[in-house]
C-alpha positions as CSV (number, residue, x, y, z in Angstrom):
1,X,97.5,275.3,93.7
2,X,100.6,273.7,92.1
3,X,102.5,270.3,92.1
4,X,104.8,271.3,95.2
5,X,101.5,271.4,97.5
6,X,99.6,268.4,96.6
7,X,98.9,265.9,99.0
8,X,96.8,262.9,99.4
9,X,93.3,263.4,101.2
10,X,93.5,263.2,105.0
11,X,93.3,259.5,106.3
12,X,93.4,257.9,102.8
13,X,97.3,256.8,103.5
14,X,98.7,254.5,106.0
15,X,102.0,254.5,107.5
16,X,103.4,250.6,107.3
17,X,104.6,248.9,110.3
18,X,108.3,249.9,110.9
19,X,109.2,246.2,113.5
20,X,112.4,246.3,114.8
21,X,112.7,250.2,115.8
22,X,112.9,250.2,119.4
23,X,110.4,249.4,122.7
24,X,108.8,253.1,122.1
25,X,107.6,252.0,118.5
26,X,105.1,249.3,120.1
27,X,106.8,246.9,117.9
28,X,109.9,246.7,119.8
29,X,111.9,244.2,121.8
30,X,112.4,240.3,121.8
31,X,110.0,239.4,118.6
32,X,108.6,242.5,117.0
33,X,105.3,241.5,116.6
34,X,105.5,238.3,114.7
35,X,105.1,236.3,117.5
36,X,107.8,233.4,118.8
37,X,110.0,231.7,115.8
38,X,108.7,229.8,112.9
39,X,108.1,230.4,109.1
40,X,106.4,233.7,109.1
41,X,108.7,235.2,112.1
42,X,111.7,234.5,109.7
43,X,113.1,237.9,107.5
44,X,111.9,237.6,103.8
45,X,108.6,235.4,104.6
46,X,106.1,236.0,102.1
47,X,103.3,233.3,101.2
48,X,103.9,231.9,97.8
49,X,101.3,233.1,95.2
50,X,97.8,231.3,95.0
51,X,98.8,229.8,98.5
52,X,95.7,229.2,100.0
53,X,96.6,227.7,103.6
54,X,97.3,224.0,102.5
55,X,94.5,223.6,100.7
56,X,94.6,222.8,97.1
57,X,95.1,226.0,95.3
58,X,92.0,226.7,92.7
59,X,94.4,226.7,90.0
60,X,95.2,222.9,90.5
61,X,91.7,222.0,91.3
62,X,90.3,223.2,88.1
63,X,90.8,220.8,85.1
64,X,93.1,222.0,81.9
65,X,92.4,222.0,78.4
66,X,93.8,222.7,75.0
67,X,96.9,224.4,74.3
68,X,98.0,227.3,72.4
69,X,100.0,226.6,69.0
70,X,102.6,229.2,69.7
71,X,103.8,228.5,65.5
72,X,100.0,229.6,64.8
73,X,100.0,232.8,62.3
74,X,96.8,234.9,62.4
75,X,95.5,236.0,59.1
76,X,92.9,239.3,59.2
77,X,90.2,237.8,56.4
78,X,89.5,240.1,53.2
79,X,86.4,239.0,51.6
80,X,86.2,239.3,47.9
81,X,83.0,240.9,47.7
82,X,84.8,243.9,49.9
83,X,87.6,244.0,46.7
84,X,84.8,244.2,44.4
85,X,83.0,247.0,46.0
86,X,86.7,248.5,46.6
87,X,87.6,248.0,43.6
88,X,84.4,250.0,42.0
89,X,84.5,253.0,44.3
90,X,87.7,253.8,44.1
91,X,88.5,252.1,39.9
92,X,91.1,250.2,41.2
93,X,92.7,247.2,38.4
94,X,95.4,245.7,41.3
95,X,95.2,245.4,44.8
96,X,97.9,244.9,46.8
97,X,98.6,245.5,50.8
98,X,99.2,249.0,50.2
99,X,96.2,249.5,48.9
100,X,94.0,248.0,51.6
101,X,96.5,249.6,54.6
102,X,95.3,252.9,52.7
103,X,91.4,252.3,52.2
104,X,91.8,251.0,56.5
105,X,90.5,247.5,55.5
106,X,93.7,246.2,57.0
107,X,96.5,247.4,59.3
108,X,100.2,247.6,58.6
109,X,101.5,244.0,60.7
110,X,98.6,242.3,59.6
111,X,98.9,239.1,57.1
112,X,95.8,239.1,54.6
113,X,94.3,236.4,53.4
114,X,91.0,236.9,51.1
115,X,88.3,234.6,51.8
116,X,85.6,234.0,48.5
117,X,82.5,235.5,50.3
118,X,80.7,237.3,47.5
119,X,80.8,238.1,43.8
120,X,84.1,239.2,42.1
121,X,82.9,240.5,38.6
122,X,86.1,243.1,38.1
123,X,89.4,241.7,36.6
124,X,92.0,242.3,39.4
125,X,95.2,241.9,40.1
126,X,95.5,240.8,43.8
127,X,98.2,240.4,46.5
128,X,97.9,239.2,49.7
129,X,99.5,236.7,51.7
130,X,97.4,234.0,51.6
131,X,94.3,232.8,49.5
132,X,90.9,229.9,50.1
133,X,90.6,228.0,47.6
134,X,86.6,229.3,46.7
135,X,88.6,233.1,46.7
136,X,91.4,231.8,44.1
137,X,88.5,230.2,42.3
138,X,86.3,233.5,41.8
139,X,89.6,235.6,41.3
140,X,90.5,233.6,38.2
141,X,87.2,233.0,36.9
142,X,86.9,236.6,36.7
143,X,90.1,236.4,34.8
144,X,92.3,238.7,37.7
145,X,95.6,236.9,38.9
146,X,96.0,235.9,42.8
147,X,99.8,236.6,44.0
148,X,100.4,235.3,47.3
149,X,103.3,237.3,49.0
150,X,106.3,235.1,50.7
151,X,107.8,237.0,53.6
């Protein structure tokens, strides 16, 4: 067996209708099987998506909601008791992106931002792109500096 033999499974394809192609086809003649004149007799016709035979499409009939800020920047949270437990395993004194791209606590495209869930007890040096208030507040108190990076 090899690529120039393979075939689909017997009956598992369909030929389409070829209209238009003669009286010996079957679809033949005057109108080719689509009947006498009107939209769907017509070359191109095709029903328009979510038609749904004059009635009211389901995706008008269903109520809308909300809206999606398309300005909105997604920040992957770093909690500080994460930077404290990196920070001891590995005696770390600054973390920056590389660091946590490194350690896979965050991925390359992603904006950091380190939340203050935890204990910070290390003096660190952190940068990230964006800070909470209760992380900034645990960061300095610990006496580390928190760098936010502009991009």
């Amino acid at each position: 067996m090899d690529l120039s033999n393979l075939k689909p499974n017997e009956g598992s394809t369909k030929d389409r209708k070829r209209l238009g192609r003669g009286q010996g086809s079957g679809y033949g003649g005057h109108t080719t099987g689509k009947g006498h004149k009107g939209q769907q007799a017509r070359s191109g016709w095709r029903t328009k998506k979510g038609f749904e035979g004059g009635q009211m499409p389901l995706q008008r009939r269903v109520p809308k909601f909300g809206f999606r800020n398309i300005n909105r920047k997604e920040f992957k949270g770093v909690n500080v008791n994460l930077l404290q437990a990196l920070a001891d395993s590995k005696k770390l004194e600054k973390i920056d992106l590389e660091v946590l791209i490194a350690n896979g606590v965050v991925q390359k495209k992603d904006l950091v931002k380190i939340l203050g869930k935890g204990e910070l007890k290390a003096k660190l040096e952190i940068t990230a792109h964006a800070f909470s208030e209760t992380a900034k507040k645990l960061i300095e108190a610990a006496g580390g500096t928190a760098t936010i990076i502009t991009k």
